[in-house]
BAKOL-161609 format. One line per 5 residues: their letters; for each residue x, y, z of C-alpha. Coordinates in pm, 1 decimal. Layout:
REM residues N
a = X,Y,Z | ...
***
This chain:
REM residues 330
xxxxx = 6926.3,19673.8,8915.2 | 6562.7,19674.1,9127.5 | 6591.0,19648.0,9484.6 | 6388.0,19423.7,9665.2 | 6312.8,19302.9,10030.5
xxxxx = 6130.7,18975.6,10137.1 | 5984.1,18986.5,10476.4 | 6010.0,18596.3,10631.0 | 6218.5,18545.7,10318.0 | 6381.7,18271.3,10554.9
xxxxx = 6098.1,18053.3,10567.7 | 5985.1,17794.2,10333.9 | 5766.4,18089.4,10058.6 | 6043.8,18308.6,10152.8 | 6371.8,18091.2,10072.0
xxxxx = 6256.3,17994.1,9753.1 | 6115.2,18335.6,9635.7 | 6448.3,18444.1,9725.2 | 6624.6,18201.6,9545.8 | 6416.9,18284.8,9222.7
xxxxx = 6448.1,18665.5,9266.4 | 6848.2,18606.5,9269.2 | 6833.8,18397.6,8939.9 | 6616.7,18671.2,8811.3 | 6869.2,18962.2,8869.4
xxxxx = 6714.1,19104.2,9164.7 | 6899.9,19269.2,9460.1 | 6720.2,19056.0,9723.3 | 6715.9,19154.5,10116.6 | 6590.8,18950.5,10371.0
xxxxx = 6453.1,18997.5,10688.5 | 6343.6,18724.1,10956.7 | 6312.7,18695.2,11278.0 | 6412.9,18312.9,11262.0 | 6103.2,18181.7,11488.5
xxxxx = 6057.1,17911.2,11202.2 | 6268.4,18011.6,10921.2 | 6583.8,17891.7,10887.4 | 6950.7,18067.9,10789.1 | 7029.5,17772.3,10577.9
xxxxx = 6732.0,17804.3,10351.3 | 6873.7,18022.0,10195.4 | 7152.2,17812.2,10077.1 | 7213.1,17701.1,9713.5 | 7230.4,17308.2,9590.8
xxxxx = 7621.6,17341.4,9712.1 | 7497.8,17486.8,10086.7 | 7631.6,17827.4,9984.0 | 7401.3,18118.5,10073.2 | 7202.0,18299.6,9733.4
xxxxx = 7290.4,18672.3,9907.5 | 7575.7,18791.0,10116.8 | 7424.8,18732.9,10473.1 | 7695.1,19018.5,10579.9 | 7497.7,19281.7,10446.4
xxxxx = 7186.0,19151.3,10256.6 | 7016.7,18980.3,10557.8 | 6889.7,19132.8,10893.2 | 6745.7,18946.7,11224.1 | 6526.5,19177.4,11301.1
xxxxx = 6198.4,19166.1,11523.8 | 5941.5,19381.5,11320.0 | 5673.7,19370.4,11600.8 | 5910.7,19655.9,11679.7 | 5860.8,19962.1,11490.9
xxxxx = 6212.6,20102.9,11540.2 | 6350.7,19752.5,11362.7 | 6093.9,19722.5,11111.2 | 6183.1,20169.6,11064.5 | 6558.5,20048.5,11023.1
xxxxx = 6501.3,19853.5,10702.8 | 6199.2,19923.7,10527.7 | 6304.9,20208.3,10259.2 | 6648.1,20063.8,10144.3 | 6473.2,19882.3,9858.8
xxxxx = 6255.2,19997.3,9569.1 | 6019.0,19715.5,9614.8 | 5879.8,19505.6,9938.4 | 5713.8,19147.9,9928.0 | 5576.6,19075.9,10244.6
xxxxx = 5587.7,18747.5,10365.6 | 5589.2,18806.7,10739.8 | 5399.5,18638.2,11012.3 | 5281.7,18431.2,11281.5 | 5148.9,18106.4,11095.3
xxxxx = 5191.7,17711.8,11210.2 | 4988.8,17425.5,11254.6 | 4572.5,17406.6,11334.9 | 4703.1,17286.3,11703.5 | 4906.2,17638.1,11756.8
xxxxx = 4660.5,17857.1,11601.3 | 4389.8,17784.3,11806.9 | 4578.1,17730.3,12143.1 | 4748.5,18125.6,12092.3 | 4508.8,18302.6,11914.4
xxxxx = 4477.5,18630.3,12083.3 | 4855.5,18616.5,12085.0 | 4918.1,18499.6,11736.8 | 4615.5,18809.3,11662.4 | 4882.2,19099.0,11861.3
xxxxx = 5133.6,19007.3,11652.1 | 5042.9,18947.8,11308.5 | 4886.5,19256.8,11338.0 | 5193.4,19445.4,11504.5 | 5397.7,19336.5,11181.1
xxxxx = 5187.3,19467.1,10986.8 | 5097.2,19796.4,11109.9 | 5435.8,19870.4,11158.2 | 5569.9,19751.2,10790.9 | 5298.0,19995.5,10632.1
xxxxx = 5356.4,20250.2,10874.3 | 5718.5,20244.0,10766.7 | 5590.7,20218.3,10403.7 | 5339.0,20561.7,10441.2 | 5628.8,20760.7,10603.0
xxxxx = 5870.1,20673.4,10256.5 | 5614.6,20752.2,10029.6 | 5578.0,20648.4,9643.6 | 5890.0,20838.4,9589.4 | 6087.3,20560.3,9813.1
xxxxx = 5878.5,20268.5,9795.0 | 5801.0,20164.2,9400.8 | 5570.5,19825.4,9502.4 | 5417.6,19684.8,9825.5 | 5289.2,19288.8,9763.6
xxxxx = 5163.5,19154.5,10055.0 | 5044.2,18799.2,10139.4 | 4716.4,18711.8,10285.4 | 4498.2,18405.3,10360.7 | 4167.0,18214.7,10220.7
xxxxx = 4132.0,18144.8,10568.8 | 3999.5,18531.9,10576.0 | 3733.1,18398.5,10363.3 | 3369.2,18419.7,10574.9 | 3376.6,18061.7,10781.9
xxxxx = 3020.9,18018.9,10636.7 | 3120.6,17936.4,10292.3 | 3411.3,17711.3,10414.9 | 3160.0,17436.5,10612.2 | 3088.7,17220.4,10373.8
xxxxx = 3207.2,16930.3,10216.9 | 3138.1,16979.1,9870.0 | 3294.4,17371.4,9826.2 | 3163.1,17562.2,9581.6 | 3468.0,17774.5,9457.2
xxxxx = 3571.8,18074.8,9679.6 | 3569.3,18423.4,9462.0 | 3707.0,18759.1,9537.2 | 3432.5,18930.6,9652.1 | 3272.0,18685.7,9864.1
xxxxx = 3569.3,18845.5,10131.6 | 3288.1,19063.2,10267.3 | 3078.8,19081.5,10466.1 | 3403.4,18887.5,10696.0 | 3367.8,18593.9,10943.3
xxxxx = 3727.0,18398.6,10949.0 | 3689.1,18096.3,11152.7 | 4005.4,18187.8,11331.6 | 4229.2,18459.8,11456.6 | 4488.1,18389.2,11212.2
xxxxx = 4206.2,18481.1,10898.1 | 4135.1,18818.4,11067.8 | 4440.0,18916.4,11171.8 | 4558.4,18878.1,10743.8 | 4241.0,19003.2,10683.5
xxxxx = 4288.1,19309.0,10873.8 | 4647.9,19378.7,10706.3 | 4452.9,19359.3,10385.7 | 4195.2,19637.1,10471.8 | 4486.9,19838.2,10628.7
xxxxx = 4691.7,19812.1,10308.3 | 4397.2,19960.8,10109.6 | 4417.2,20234.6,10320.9 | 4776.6,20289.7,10253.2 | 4782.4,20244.8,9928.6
xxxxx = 4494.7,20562.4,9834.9 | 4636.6,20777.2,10078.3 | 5016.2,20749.3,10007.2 | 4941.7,20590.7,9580.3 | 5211.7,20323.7,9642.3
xxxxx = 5125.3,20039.6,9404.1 | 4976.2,19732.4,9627.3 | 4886.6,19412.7,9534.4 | 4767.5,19105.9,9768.0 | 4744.6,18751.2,9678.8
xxxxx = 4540.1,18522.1,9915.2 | 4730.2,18199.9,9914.8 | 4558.4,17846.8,9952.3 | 4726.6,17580.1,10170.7 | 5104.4,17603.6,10063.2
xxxxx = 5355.2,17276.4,10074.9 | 5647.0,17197.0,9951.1 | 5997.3,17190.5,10061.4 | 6217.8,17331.8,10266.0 | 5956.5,17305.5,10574.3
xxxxx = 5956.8,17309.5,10953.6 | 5798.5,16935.9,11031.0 | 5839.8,16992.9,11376.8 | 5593.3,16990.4,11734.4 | 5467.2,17346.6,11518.5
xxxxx = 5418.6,17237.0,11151.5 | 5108.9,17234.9,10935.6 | 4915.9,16906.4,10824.8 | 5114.2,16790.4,10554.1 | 5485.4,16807.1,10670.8
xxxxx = 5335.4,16635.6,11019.0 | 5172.7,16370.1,10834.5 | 5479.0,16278.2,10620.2 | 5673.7,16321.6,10925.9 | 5460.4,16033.1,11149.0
xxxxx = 5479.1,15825.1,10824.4 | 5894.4,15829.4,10842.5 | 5912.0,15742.5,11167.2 | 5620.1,15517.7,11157.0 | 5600.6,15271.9,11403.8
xxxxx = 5809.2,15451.3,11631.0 | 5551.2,15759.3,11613.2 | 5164.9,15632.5,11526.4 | 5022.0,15777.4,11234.0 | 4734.2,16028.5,11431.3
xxxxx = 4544.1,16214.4,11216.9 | 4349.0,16551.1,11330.4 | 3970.6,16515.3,11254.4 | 3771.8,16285.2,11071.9 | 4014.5,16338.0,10753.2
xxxxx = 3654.5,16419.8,10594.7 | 3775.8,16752.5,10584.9 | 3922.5,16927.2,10260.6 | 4202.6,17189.6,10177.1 | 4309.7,17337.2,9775.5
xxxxx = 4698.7,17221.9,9818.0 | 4904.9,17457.5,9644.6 | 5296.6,17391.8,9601.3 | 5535.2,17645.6,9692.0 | 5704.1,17639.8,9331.5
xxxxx = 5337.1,17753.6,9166.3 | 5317.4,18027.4,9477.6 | 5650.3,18166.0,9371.4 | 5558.4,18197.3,9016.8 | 5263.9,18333.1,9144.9
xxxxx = 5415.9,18601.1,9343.6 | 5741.3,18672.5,9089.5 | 5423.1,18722.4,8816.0 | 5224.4,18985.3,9054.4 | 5540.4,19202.3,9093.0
xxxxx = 5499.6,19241.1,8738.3 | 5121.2,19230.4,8661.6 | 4949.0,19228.4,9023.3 | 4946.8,19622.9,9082.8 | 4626.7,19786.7,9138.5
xxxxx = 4454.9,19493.4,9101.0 | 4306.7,19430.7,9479.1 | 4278.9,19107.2,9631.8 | 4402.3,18782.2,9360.3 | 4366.7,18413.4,9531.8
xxxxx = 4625.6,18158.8,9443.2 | 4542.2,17773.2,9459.3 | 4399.0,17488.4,9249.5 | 4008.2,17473.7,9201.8 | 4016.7,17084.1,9358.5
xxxxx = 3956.4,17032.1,9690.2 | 4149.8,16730.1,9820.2 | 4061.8,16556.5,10173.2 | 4288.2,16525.2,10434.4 | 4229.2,16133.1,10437.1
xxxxx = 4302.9,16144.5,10061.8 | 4653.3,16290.4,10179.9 | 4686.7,16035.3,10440.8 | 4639.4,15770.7,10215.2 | 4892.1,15901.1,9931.5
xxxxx = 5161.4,15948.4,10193.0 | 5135.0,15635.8,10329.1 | 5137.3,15467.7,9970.8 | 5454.3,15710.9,9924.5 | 5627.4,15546.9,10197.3
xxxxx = 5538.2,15190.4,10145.3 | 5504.7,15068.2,10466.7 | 5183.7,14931.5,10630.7 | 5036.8,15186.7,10794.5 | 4667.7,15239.3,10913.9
xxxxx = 4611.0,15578.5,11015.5 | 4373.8,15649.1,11336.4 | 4133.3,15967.0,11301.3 | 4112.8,16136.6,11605.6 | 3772.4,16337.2,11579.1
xxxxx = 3882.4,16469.3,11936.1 | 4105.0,16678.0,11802.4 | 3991.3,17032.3,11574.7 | 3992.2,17009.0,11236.8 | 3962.3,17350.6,11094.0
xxxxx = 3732.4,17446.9,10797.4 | 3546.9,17171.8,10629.2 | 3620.8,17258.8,10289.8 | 3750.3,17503.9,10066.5 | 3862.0,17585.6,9723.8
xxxxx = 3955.0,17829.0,9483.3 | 3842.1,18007.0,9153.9 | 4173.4,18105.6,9042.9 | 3987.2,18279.9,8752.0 | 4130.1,18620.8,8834.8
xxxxx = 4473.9,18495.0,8893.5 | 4452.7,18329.4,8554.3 | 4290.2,18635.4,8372.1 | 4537.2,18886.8,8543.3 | 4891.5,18726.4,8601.2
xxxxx = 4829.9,18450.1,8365.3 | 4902.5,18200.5,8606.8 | 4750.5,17845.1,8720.8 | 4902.0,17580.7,8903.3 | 5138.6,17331.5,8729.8
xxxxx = 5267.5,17052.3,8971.5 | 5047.5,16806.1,9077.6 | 4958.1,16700.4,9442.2 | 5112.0,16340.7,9365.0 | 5451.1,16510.8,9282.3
xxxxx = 5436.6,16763.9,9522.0 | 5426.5,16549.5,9805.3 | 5690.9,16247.8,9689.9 | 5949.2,16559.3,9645.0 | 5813.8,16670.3,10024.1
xxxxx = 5872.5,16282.0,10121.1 | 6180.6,16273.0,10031.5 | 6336.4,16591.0,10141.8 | 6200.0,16545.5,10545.3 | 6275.9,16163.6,10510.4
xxxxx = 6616.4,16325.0,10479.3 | 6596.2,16582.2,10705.7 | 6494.3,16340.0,11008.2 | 6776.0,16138.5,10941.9 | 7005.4,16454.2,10990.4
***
């Protein structure tokens, strides 16, 4: 049986990769630190955990290189998941912080990784951003498909884009000196369910969230709404990834997301039709708003791991409805 360990496999990517690497016949691990991921994400339809939490999952702080050194090498195969990600509010209020760290994790994951060696480590799939993606050809409102190569020369908007970015260009590194197989995939905006709709949570999970509790909480929304995203649900990321541990090696940098680029007001105004109440949203251009635009050309994904994405944004975000209209009520 293939070993394999998910880094912030407690999270919402995390949880269900997990979940479909179990059904598959892997021998999953987990590690999380638990800053947003959640023990009982990992729990079956029945609340019953998919892995032995005993001796399959470890809290573990990997900012730390003797905790990340304590894990990494028990398993043939890593996907790394970890990070320091939330909503356009956190990012920009903690970026040199949110920078340190992200970049802590994943210096000392490879380093960990380099010191095994091929011999120990069989596959190394990390996870990185379009927000890497030069801020120049993400301020428009009409996107013109991001591609590959357009990476470089680099200008992310935000600390969050570099600090993936630079885990990409440090992975290179690592994987001609030491000839572990690497792979990254450069996910688009990811939803879906379970999610962290909290003070901390990205657009969609807040927006549904102000829509429950609607009027109790007014339904703000961050920007003009003008501004656009490629929504990706986490069930088409997790084929994504469970295809690239089969097909993704030696392939360099693969994006993952839908070629439409869907406003934020167009999200707004789906939710609130979702919830069927009377709502009219207020668009606070006070507040940042991110990017203007972006996109994907999933071309490479498609021609490579024969994937594209399958569940549509309408579906995607009733299932999300429901699930935190459930959740609040908890």
């Amino acid at each position: 049986m293939k070993s394999i360990l998910v880094t912030g496999g407690c999270g919402m990517i995390g949880s269900n990769l997990v979940k479909r690497l179990v059904h598959d016949g892997w021998d999953t691990y987990v590690v999380d630190n638990l800053w947003r991921g959640k023990l009982e994400y990992l729990n079956d339809e029945y609340g019953i955990p998919v892995i032995d939490l005993n001796t399959h999952f470890f809290k573990k702080d990997l900012t730390i290189y003797e905790e990340a050194n304590s894990i990494i090498g028990i398993t043939d195969y890593i996907v790394h998941l970890a990070d320091v990600v939330a909503g356009i509010d956190y990012v920009f209020k903690n970026q040199g912080e949110l920078f340190r760290i992200n970049n802590l994790i994943n210096s000392n994951v490879f380093e960990c990784c380099r010191r095994q060696g091929k011999e120990k480590i069989k596959g190394l799939l990390y996870v990185g951003t379009v927000c890497s993606f030069p801020f120049t050809r993400q301020n428009t409102l009409d996107p013109e498909p991001l591609h590959e190569e357009e990476l470089f020369p680099a200008f992310p908007e935000s600390a969050y884009g570099w600090s993936k970015l630079m885990g990409q260009l440090e992975l290179g590194y690592l994987e001609k000196e030491t000839g572990i197989p690497c792979c990254t995939l450069m996910f688009h905006n990811v939803y879906g369910t379970p999610t962290d709709f909290g003070e901390r949570s990205q657009v969609i999970p807040a927006l549904i969230r102000k829509a429950v509790n609607y009027p109790k909480e007014s339904m703000d929304v961050w920007g003009s709404g003008e501004q656009g995203r490629a929504f990706i649900h986490v069930k088409d990321v997790v084929d994504a990834l469970i295809l690239a541990l089969n097909k993704g090696w030696g392939h360099g940098y693969i994006q993952i997301g839908p070629s439409s680029c869907t406003s934020i007001k167009q999200i707004t105004e789906e939710i609130i039709k979702i919830s069927g109440k009377k709502i009219t949203p207020y668009y606070d251009v006070s507040k940042p708003e991110g990017d203007k635009a972006r996109c994907a050309d999933y071309s490479k994904a498609k021609k490579i791991l024969g994937w594209e994405p399958k569940i549509s944004l309408k579906d995607g975000l009733r299932e999300s409805y429901i699930w935190i209209e459930k959740n609040i009520k908890i």
